[in-house]
C-alpha positions as protocol buffer text, in pm:
chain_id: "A"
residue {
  index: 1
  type: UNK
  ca { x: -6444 y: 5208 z: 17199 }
}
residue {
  index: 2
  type: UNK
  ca { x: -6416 y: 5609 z: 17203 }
}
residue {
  index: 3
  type: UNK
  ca { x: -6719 y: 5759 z: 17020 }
}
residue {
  index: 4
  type: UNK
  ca { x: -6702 y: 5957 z: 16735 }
}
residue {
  index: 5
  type: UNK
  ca { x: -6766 y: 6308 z: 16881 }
}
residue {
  index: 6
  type: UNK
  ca { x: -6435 y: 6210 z: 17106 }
}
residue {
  index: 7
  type: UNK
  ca { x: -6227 y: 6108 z: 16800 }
}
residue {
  index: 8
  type: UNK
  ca { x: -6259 y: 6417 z: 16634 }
}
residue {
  index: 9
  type: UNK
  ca { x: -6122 y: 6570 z: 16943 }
}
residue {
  index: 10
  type: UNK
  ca { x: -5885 y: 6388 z: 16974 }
}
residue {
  index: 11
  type: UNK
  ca { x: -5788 y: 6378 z: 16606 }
}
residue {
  index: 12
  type: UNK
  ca { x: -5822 y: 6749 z: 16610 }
}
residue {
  index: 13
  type: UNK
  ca { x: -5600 y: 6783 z: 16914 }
}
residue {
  index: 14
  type: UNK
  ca { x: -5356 y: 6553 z: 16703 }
}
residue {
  index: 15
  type: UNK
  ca { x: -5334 y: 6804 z: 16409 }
}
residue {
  index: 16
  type: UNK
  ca { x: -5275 y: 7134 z: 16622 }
}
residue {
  index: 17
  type: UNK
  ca { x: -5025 y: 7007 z: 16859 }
}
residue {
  index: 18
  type: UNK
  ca { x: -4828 y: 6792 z: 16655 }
}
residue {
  index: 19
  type: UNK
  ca { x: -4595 y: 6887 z: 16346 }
}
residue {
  index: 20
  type: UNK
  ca { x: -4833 y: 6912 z: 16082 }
}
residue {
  index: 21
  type: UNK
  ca { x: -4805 y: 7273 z: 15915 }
}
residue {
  index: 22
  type: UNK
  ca { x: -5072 y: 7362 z: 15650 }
}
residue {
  index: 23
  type: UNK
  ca { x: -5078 y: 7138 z: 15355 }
}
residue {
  index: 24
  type: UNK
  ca { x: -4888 y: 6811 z: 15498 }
}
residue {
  index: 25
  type: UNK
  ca { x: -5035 y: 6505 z: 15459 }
}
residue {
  index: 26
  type: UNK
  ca { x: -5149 y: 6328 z: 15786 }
}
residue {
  index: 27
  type: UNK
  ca { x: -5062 y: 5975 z: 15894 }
}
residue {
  index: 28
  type: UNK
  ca { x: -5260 y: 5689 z: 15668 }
}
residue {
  index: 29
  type: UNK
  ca { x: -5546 y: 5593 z: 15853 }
}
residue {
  index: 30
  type: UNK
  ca { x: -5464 y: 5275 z: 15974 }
}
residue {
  index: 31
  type: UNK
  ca { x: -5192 y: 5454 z: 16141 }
}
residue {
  index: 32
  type: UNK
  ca { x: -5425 y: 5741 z: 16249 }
}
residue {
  index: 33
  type: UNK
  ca { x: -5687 y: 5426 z: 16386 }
}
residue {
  index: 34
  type: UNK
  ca { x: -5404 y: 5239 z: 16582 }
}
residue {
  index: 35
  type: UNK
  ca { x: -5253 y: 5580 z: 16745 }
}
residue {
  index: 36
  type: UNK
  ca { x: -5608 y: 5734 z: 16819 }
}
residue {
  index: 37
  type: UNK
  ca { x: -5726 y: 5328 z: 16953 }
}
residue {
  index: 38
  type: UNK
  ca { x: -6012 y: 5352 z: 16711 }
}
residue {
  index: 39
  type: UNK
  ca { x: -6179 y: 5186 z: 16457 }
}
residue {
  index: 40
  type: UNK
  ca { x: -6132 y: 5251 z: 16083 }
}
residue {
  index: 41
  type: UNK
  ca { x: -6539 y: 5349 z: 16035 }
}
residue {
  index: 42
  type: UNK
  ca { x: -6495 y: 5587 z: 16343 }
}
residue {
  index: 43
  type: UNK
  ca { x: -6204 y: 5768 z: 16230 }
}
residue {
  index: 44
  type: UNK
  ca { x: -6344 y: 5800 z: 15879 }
}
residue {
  index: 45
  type: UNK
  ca { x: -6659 y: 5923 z: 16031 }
}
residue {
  index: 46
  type: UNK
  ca { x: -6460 y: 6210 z: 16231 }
}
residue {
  index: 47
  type: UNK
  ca { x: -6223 y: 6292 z: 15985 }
}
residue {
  index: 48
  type: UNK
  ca { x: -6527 y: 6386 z: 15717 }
}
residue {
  index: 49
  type: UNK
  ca { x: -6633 y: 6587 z: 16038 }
}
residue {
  index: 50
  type: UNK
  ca { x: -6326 y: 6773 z: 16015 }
}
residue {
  index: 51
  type: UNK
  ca { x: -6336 y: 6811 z: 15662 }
}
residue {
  index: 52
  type: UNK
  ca { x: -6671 y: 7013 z: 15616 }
}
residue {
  index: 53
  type: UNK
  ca { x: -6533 y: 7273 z: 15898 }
}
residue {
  index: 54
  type: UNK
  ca { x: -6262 y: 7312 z: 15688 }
}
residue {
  index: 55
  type: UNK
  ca { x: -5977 y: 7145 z: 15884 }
}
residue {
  index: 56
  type: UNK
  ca { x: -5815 y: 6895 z: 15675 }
}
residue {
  index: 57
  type: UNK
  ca { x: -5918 y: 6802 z: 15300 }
}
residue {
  index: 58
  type: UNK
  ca { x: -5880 y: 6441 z: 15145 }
}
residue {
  index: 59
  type: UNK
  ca { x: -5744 y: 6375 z: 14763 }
}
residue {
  index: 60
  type: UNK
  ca { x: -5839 y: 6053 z: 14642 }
}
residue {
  index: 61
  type: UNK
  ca { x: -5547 y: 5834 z: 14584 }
}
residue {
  index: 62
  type: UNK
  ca { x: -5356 y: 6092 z: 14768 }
}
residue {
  index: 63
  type: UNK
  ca { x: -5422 y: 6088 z: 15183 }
}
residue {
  index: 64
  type: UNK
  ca { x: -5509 y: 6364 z: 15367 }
}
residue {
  index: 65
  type: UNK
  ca { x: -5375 y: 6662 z: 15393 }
}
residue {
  index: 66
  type: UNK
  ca { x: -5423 y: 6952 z: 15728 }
}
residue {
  index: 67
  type: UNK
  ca { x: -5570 y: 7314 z: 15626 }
}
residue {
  index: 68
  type: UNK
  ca { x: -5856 y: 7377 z: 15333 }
}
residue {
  index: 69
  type: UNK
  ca { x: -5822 y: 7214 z: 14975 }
}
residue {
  index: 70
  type: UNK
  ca { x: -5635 y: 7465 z: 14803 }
}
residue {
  index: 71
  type: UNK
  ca { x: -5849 y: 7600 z: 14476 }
}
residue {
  index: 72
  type: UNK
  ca { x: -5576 y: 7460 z: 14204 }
}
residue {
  index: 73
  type: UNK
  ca { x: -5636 y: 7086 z: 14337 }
}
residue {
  index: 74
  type: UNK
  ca { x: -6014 y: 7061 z: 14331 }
}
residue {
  index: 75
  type: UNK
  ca { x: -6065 y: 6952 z: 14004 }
}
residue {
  index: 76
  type: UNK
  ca { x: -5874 y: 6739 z: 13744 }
}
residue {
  index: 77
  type: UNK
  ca { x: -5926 y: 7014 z: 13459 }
}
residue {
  index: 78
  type: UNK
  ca { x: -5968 y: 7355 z: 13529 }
}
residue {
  index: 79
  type: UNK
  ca { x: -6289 y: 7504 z: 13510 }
}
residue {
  index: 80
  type: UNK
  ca { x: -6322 y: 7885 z: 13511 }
}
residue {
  index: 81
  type: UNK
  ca { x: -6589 y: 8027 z: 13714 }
}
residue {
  index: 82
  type: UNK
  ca { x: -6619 y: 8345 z: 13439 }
}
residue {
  index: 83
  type: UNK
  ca { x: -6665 y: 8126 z: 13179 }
}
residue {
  index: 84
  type: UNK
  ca { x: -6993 y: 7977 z: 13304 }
}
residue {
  index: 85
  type: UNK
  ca { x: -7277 y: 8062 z: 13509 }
}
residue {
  index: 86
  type: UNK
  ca { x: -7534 y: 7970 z: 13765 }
}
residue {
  index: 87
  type: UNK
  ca { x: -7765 y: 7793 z: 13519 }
}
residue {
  index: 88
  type: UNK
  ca { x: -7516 y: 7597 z: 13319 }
}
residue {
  index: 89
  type: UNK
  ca { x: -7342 y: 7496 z: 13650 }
}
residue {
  index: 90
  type: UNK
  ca { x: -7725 y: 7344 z: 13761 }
}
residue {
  index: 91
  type: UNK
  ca { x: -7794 y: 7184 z: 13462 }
}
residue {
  index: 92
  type: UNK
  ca { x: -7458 y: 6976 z: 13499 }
}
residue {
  index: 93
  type: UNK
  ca { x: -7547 y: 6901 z: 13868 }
}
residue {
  index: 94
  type: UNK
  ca { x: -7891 y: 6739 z: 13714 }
}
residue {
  index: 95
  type: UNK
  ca { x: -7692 y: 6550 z: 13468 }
}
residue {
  index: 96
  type: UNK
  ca { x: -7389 y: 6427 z: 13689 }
}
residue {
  index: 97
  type: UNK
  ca { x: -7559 y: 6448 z: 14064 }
}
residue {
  index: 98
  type: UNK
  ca { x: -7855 y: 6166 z: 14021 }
}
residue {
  index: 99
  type: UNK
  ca { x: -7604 y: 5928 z: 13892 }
}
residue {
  index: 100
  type: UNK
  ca { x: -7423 y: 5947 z: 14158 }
}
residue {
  index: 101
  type: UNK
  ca { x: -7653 y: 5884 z: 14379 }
}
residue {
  index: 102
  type: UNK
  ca { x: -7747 y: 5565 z: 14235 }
}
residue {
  index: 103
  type: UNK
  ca { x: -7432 y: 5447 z: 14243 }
}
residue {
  index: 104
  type: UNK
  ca { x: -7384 y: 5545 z: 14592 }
}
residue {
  index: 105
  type: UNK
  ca { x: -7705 y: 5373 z: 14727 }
}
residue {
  index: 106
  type: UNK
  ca { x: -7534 y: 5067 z: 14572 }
}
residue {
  index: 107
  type: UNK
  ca { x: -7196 y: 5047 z: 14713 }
}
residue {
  index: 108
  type: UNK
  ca { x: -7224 y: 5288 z: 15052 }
}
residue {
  index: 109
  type: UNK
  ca { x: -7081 y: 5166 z: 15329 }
}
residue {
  index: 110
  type: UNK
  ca { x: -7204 y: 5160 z: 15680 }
}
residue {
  index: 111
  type: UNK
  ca { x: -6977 y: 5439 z: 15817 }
}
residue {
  index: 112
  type: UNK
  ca { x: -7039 y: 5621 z: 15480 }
}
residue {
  index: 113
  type: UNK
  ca { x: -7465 y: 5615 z: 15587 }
}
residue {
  index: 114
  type: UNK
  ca { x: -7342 y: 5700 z: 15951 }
}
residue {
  index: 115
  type: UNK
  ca { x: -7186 y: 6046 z: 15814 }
}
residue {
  index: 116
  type: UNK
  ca { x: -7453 y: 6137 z: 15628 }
}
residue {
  index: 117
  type: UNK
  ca { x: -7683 y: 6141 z: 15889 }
}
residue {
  index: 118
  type: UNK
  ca { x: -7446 y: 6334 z: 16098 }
}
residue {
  index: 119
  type: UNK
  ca { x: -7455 y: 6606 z: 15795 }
}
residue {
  index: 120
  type: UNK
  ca { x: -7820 y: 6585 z: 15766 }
}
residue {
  index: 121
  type: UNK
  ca { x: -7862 y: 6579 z: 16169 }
}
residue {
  index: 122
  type: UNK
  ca { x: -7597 y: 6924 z: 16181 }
}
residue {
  index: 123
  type: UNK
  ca { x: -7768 y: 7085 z: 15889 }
}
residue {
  index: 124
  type: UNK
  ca { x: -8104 y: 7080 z: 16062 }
}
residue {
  index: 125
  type: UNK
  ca { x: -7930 y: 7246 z: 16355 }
}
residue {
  index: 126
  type: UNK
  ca { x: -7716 y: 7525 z: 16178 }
}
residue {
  index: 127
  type: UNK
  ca { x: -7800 y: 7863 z: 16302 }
}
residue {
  index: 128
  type: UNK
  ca { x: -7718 y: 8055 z: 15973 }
}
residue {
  index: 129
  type: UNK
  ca { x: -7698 y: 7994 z: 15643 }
}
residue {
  index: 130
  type: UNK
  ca { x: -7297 y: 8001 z: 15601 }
}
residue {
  index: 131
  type: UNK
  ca { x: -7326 y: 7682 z: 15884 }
}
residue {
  index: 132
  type: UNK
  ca { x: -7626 y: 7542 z: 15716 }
}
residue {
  index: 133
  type: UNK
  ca { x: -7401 y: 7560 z: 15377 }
}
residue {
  index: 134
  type: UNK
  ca { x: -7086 y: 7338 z: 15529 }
}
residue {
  index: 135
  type: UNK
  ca { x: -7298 y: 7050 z: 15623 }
}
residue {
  index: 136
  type: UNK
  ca { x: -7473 y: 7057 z: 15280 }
}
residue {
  index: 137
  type: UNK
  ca { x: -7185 y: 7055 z: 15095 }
}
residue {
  index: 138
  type: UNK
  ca { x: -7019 y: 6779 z: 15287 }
}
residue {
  index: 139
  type: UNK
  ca { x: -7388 y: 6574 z: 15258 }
}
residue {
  index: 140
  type: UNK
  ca { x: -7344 y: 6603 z: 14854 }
}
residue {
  index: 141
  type: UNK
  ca { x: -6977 y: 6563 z: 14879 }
}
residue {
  index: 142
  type: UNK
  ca { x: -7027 y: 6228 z: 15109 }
}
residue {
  index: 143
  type: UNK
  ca { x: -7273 y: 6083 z: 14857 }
}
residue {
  index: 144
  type: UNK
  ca { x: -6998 y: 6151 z: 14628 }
}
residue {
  index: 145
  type: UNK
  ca { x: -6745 y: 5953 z: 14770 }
}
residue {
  index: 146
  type: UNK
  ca { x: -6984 y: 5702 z: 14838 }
}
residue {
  index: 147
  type: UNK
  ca { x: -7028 y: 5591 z: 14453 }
}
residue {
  index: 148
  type: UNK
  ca { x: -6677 y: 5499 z: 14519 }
}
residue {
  index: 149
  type: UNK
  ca { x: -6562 y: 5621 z: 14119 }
}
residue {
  index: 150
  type: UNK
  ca { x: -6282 y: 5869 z: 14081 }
}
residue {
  index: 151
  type: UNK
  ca { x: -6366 y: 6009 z: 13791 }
}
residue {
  index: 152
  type: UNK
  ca { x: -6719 y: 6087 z: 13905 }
}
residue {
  index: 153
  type: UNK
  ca { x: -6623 y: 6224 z: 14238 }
}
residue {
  index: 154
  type: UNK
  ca { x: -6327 y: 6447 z: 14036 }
}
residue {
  index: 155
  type: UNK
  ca { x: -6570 y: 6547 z: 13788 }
}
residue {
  index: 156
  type: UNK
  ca { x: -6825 y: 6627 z: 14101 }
}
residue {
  index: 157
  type: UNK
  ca { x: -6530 y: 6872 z: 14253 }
}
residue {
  index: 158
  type: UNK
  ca { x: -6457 y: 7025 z: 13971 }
}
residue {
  index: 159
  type: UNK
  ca { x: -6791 y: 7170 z: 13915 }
}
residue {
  index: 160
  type: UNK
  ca { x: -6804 y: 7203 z: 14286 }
}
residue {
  index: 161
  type: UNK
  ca { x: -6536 y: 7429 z: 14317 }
}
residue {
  index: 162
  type: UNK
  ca { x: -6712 y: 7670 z: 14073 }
}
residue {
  index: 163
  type: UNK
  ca { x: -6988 y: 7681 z: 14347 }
}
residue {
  index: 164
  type: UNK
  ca { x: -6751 y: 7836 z: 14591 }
}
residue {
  index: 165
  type: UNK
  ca { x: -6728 y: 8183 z: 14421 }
}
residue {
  index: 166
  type: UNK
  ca { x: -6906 y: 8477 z: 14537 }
}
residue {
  index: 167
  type: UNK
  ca { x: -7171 y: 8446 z: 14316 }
}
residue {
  index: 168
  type: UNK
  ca { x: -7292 y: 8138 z: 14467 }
}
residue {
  index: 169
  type: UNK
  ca { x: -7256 y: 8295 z: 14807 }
}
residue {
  index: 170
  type: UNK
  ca { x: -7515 y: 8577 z: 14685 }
}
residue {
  index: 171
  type: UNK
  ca { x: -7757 y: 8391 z: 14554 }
}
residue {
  index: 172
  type: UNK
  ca { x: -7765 y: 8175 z: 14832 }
}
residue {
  index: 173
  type: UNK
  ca { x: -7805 y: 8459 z: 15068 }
}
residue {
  index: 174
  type: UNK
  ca { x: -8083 y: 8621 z: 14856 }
}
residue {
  index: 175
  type: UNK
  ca { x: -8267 y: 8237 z: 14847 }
}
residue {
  index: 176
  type: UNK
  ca { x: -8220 y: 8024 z: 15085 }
}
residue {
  index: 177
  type: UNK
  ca { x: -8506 y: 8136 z: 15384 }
}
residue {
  index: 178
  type: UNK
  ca { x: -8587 y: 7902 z: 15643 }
}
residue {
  index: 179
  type: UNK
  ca { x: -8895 y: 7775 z: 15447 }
}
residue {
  index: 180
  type: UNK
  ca { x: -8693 y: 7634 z: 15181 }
}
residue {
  index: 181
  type: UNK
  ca { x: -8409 y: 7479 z: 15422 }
}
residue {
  index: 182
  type: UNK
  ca { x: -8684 y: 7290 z: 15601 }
}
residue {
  index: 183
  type: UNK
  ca { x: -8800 y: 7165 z: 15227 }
}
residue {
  index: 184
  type: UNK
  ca { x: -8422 y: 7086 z: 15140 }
}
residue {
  index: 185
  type: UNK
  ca { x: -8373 y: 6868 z: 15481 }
}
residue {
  index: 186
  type: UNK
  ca { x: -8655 y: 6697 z: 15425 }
}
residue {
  index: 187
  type: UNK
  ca { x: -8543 y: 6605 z: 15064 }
}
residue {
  index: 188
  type: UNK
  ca { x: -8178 y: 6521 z: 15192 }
}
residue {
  index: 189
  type: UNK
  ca { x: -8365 y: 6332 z: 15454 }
}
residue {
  index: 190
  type: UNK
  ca { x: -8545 y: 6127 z: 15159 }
}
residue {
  index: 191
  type: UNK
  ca { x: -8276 y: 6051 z: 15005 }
}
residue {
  index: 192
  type: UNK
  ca { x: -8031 y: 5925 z: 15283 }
}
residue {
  index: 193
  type: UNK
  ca { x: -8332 y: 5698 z: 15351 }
}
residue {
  index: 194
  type: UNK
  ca { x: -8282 y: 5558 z: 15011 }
}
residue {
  index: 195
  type: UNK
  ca { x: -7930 y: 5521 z: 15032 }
}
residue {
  index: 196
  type: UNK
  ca { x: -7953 y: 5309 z: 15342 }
}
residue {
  index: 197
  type: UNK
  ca { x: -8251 y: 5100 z: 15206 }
}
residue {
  index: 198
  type: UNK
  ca { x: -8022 y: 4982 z: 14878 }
}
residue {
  index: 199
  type: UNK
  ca { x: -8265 y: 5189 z: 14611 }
}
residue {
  index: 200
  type: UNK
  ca { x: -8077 y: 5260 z: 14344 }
}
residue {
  index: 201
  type: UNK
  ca { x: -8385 y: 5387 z: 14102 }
}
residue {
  index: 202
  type: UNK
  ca { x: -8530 y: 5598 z: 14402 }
}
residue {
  index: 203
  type: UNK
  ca { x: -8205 y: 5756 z: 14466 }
}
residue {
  index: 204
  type: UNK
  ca { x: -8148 y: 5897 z: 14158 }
}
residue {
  index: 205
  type: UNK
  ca { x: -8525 y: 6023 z: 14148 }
}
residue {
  index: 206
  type: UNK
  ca { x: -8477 y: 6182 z: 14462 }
}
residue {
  index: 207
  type: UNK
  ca { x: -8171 y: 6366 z: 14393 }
}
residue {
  index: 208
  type: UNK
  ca { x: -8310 y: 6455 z: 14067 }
}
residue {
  index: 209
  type: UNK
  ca { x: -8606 y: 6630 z: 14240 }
}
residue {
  index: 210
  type: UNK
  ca { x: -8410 y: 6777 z: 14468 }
}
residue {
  index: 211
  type: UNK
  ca { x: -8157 y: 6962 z: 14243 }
}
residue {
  index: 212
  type: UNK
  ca { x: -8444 y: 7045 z: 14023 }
}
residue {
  index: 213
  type: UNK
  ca { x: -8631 y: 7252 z: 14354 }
}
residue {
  index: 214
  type: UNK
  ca { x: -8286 y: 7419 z: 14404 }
}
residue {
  index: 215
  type: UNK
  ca { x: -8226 y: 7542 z: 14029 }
}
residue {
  index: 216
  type: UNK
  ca { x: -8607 y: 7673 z: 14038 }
}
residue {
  index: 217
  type: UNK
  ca { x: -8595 y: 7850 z: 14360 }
}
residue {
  index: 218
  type: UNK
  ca { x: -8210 y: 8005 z: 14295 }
}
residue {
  index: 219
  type: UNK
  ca { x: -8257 y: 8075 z: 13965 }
}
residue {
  index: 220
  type: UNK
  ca { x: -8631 y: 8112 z: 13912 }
}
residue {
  index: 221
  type: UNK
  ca { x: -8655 y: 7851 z: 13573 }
}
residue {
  index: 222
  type: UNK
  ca { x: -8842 y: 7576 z: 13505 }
}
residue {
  index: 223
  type: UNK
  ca { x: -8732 y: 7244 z: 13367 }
}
């Protein structure tokens, strides 16, 4: 059976020599799993690869589609970015995030566990904070999908998105030293651990700690 690392080659390969301009939705993945010789977990596994580099993006209910998410389809409302602000975008994280997280550590699947560590294991390895960034954001959005709710994971994109302006892309600049990325592995670590170990009430501690060291150290407040 070809290996994950090969599969998103191969998949990859797939999307830039075959007819698939920007924004057309790929095969369904059974189809993608019988034409690639793979097996469903495998293929899901490479195609969340793809996803964090910013290949293809998935819509739930909707397949998956070649090129970034475009901004208007991240999130069921819309949420202006000018209307809000660093804090109040943390404080929802610390409401909604933890949740999550619970519910994840309850219904992930095996090939869902299997990304994450591939997130956590190309985190640690990122050179630079932009790479570092990718595979953190695919981590939380992985957890997401794992609590396998819709609303939750729209509601999780939509405040997501906000996280995406340049704002976010200063502060994390001006924060994130290699101190506190070898804190925030560690943490991510933790809580992956949970996830795979089935505890629910641990999860949600975790990820409540977690997003609580991130607010302080971005935004210098305490809870």
């Amino acid at each position: 059976m070809p290996s994950q690392s090969s599969t998103v080659t191969e998949l990859r390969k797939l999307i830039h020599t075959s007819q698939f301009p920007p924004q057309t939705r790929l095969p369904s993945e059974r189809e993608l799993a019988v034409q690639l010789k793979v097996s469903r977990s495998t293929l899901r596994s490479a195609m969340g690869t793809l996803e964090a580099e910013g290949e293809i993006w998935r819509h739930v209910g909707k397949g998956t589609f070649v090129g970034k998410r475009p901004p208007d389809s991240k999130e069921v409302f819309p949420l202006p970015a000018d209307l809000t602000n660093p804090t109040e975008v943390m404080e929802v994280r610390i409401i909604l995030e933890p949740q999550i997280a619970e519910l994840a550590a309850r219904r992930a699947t095996i090939s869902d566990i299997s990304f994450m560590k591939q997130c956590l294991e190309k985190g640690e390895a990122a050179k630079d904070t932009a790479t570092y960034e990718i595979w953190d954001g695919a981590l939380h959005r992985a957890i997401a999908e794992a609590a396998r709710n819709t609303l939750l994971f729209a509601l999780f994109n939509a405040v997501n998105a906000i996280r995406e302006h340049a704002v976010w892309g200063e502060l994390k600049e001006a924060t994130l030293n290699d101190q506190r990325r070898r804190r925030y592995s560690m943490q991510h670590k933790n809580l992956v651990r949970a996830i795979e170990r089935r505890d629910a009430v641990d999860c949600q501690r975790l990820m409540r700690e977690h997003l609580k060291a991130v607010h302080d150290d971005m935004l210098n407040v305490q809870f």
